[in-house]
C-alpha positions, 0 to 999 in steps of 0.5 A: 106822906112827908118824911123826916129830914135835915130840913125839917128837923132844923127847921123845928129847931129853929121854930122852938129853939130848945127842945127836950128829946121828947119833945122833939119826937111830937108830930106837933113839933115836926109836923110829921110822925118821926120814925125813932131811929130816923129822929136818933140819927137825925139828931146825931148827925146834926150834932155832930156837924155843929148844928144842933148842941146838948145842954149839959146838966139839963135833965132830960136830954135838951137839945138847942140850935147853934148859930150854925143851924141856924145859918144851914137853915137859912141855906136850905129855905133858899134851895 
């Protein structure tokens, strides 16, 4: 069974550009079933590093990949 990680929540990002918080969750989207407190912290963690931001105004919660994602992305694809 494959867990949620970094990688593969960037990865998604990257696919899909922008996705709402629910979205985001759907195993269609991840490829993996996401434990709701691993996705929550997850997506913390990458925003607070800059790699993931919030659309302000946007109802619901929308997250899209910075170009800093995008670049870390393409970091992780060649570990």
């Amino acid at each position: 069974m494959t867990t949620l990680n970094r990688k593969i929540l960037i990865d998604a990002m990257i696919k899909h550009e922008t996705l709402t918080v629910d979205d985001i969750g759907k195993s269609a989207n991840l490829g993996v079933a996401a434990d709701k407190g691993q996705l929550d912290y997850f997506l913390r963690q990458l925003y607070k590093d800059g790699m993931i931001t919030v659309l302000d105004g946007v109802i619901p919660c929308t997250y899209t990949i910075t170009d800093k994602g995008i670049k870390e992305g393409e970091r992780l694809a060649h570990e």
